[in-house]
N, C-alpha and C positions, 0 to 999 in steps of 0.2 A: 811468800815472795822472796826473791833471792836479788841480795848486788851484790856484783861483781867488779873488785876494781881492776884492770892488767895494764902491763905494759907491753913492749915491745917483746920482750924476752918468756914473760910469765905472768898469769892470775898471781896477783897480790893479796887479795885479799876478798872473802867471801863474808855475806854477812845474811844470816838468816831473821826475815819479820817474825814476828809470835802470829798464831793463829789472832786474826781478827784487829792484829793492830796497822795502822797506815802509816804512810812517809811522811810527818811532818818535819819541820823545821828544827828542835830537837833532835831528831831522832837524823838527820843529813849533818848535825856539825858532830853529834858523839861520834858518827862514821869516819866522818872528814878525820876527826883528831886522831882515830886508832889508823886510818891510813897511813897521815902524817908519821906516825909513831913506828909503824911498821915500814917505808918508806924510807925513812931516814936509817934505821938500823941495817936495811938489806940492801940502799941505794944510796950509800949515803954523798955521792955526785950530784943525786937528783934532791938533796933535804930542803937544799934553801929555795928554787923557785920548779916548779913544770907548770905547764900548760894542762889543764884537766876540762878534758870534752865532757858535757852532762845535755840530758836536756830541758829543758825550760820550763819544767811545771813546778807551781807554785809555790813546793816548800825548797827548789832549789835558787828561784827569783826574791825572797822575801828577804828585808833588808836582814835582820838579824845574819843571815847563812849565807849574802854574798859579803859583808862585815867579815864573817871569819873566814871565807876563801880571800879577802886582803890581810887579815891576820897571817895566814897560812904562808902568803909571799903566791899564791896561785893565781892564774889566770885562767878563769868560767872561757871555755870554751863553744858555743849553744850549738847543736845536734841540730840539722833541717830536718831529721825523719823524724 
């Protein structure tokens, strides 16, 4: 499985699952924080706050990883598809 983050401009950043592993709640904030990391370096206009559309399954709702999207200064934005 592949995520992809972009912006207006460009894919920022790619992130490849292991064979057989799922999206949990770990595994959406080590994302989030290499975004961050990467984000901040290439945009760094955008470092302190964006708006980030995702959608709503469970390990992007669970308190721990919406905790670090207000760490992050982000605002969850939920996807209706």
């Amino acid at each position: 499985m592949c995520t992809v983050f972009w912006d207006r401009k460009r894919v920022t950043h790619v992130d490849y699952l292991e064979l057989g592993q799922t999206i949990k709640p770990d595994y959406c904030i080590t994302t989030l924080t290499k975004v961050k990391v990467l984000t901040s370096r290439v945009r760094p206009e955008k470092a302190a706050t964006f708006p980030l559309q995702h959608n709503s399954v469970k390990s992007h709702t669970t308190w721990n990883t919406v905790e670090h999207f207000a760490n992050l200064n982000w605002t969850p934005i939920t996807s209706t598809i």
